[in-house]
GUMIMI-477533 format. One record per atom (N, C-alpha, C, CB): atom name; residue in one letter; x, y, z. Coordinates in nm, 2 decimals, padded with zeros to 4 digits. Glycine has a CB too. Layout:
REM GUMIMI-477533
CA;A;X;Y;Z
...
REM end
This chain:
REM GUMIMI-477533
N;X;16.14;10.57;11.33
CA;X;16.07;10.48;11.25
C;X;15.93;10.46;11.29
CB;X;16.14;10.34;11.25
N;X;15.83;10.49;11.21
CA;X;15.66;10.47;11.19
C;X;15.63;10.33;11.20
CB;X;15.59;10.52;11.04
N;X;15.57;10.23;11.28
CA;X;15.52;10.14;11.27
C;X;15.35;10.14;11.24
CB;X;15.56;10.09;11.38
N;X;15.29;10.07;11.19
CA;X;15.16;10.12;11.18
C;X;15.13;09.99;11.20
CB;X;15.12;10.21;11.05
N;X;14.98;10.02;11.35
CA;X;14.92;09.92;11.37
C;X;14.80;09.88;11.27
CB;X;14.89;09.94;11.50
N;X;14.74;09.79;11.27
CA;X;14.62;09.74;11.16
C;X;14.56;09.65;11.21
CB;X;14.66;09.68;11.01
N;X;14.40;09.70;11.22
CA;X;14.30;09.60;11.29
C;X;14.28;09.48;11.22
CB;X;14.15;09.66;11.31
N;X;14.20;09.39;11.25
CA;X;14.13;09.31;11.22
C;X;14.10;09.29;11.08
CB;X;14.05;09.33;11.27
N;X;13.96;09.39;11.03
CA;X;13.91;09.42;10.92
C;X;14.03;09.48;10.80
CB;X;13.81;09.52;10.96
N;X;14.11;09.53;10.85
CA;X;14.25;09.56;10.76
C;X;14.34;09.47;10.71
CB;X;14.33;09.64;10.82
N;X;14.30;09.35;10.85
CA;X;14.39;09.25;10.81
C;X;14.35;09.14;10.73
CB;X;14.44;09.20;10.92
N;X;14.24;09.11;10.74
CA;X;14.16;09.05;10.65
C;X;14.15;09.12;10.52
CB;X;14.03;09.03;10.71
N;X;14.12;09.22;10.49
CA;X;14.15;09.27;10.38
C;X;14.29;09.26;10.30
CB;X;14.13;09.38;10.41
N;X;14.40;09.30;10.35
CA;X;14.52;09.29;10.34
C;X;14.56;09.14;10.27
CB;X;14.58;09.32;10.47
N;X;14.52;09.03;10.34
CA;X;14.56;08.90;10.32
C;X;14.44;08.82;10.24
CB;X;14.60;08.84;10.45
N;X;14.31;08.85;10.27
CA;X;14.24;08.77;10.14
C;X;14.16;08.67;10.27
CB;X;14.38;08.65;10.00
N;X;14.25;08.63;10.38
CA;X;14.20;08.58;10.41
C;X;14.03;08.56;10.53
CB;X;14.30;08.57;10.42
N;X;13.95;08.45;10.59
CA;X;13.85;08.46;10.63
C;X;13.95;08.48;10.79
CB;X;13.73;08.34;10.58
N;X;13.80;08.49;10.90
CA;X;13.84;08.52;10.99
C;X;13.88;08.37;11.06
CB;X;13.76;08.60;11.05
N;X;13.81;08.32;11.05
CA;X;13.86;08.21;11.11
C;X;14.03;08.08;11.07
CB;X;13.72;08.13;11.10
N;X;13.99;08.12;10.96
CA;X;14.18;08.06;10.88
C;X;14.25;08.17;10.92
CB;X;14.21;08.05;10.65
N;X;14.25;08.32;10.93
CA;X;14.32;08.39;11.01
C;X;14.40;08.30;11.12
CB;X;14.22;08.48;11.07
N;X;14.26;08.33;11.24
CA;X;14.27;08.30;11.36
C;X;14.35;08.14;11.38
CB;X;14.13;08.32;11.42
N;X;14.33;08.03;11.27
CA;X;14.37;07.90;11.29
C;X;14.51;07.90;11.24
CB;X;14.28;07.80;11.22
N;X;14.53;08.01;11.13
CA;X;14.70;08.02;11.12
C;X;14.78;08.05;11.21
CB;X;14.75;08.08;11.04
N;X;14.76;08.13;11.30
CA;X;14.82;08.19;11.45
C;X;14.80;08.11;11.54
CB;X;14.74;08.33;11.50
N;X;14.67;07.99;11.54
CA;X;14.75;07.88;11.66
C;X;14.80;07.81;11.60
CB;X;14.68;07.79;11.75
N;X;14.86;07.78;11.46
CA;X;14.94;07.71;11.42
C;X;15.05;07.75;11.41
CB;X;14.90;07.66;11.33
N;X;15.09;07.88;11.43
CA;X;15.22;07.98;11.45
C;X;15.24;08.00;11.30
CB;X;15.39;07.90;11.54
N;X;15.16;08.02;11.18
CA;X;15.15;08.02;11.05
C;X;15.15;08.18;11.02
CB;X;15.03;07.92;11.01
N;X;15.13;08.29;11.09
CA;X;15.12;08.40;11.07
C;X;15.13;08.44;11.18
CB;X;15.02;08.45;11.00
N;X;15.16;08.57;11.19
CA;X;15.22;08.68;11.34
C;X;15.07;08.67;11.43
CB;X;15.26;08.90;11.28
N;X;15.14;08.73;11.52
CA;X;15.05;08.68;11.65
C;X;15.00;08.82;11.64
CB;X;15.13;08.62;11.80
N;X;14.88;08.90;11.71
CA;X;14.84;09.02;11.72
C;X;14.88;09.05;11.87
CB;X;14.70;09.04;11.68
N;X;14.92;09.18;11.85
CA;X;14.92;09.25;11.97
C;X;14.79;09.35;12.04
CB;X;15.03;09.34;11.93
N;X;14.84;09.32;12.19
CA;X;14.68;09.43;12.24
C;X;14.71;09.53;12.31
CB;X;14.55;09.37;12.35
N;X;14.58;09.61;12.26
CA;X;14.58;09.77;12.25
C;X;14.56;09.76;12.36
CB;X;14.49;09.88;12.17
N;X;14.46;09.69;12.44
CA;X;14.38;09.71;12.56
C;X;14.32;09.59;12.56
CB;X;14.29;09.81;12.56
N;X;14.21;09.61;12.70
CA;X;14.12;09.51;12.75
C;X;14.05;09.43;12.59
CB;X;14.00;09.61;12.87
N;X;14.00;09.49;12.50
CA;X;13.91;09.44;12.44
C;X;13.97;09.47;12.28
CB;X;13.76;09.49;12.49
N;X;14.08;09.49;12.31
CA;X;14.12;09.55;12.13
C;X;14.23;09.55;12.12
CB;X;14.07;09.70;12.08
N;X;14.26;09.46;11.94
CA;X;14.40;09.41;11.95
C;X;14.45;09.44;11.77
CB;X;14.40;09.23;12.01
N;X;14.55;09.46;11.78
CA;X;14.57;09.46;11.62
C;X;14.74;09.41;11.61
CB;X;14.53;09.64;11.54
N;X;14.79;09.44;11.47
CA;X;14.89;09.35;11.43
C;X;14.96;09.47;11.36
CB;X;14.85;09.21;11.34
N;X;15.08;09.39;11.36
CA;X;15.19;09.51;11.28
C;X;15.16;09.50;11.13
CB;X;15.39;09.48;11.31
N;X;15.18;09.59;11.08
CA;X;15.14;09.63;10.96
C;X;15.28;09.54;10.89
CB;X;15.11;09.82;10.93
N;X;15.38;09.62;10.91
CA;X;15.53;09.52;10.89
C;X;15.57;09.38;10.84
CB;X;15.57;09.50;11.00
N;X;15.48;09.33;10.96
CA;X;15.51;09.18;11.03
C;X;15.38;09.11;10.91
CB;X;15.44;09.16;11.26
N;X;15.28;09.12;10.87
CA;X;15.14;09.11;10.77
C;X;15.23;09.13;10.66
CB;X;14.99;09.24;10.77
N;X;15.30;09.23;10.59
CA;X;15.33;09.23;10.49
C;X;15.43;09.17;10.44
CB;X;15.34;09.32;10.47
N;X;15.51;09.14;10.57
CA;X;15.61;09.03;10.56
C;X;15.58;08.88;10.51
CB;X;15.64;09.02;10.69
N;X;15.43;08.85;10.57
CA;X;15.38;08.73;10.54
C;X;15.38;08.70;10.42
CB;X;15.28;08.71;10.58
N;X;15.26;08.82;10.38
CA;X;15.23;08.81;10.22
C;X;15.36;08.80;10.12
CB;X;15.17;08.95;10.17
N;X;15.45;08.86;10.16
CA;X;15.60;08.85;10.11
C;X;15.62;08.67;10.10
CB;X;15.73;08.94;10.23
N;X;15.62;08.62;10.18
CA;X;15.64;08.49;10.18
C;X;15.58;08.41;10.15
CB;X;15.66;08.45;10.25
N;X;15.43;08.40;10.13
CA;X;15.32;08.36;10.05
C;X;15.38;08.38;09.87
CB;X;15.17;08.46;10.10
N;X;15.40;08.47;09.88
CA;X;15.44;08.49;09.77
C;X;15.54;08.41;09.71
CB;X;15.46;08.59;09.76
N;X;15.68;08.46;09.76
CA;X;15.82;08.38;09.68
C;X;15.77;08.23;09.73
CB;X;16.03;08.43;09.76
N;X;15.69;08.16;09.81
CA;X;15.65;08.02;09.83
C;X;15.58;07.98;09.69
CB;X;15.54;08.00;09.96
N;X;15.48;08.05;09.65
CA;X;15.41;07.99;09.54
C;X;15.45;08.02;09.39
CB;X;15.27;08.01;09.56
N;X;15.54;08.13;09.39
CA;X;15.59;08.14;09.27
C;X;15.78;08.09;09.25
CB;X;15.55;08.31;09.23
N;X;15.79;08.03;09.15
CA;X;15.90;07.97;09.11
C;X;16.02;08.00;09.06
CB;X;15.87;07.91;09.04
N;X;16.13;08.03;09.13
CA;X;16.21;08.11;09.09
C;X;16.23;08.06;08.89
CB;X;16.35;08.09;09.20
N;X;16.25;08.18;08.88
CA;X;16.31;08.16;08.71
C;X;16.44;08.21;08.65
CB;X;16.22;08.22;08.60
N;X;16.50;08.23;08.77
CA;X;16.66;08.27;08.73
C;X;16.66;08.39;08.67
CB;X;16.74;08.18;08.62
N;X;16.56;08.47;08.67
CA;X;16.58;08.60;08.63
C;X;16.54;08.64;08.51
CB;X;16.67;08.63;08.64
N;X;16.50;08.51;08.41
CA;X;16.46;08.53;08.28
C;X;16.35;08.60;08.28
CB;X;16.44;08.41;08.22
N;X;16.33;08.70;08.20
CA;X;16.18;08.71;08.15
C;X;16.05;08.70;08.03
CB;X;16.18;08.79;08.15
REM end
């Protein structure tokens, strides 16, 4: 199985979101935590992000029993 890591700028991309609501959802345990590459560089599971968005999602939209 391929995990694919995603910086920063990917992640912000990915989610819409700014850097700093980023960073304030993760001390609020509101989104995944990033992992580090090293001394000065860190990124996040690609997975774990898409997962979120997944849940952002079925949160704001309303189930409709399947009707269309």
């Amino acid at each position: 199985m391929h995990t694919q890591i995603i910086r920063l700028p990917a992640v912000l991309e990915r989610t819409g979101l700014g850097r700093s609501t980023l960073f304030a959802k993760i001390k609020a345990e509101q989104f995944p935590r990033q992992i580090k590459l090293g001394a000065r560089s860190s990124g996040w599971l690609a997975d774990e992000v898409d997962a979120w968005i997944q849940q952002c999602k079925a949160a704001s939209r309303p189930s409709d029993g399947g009707a269309q």
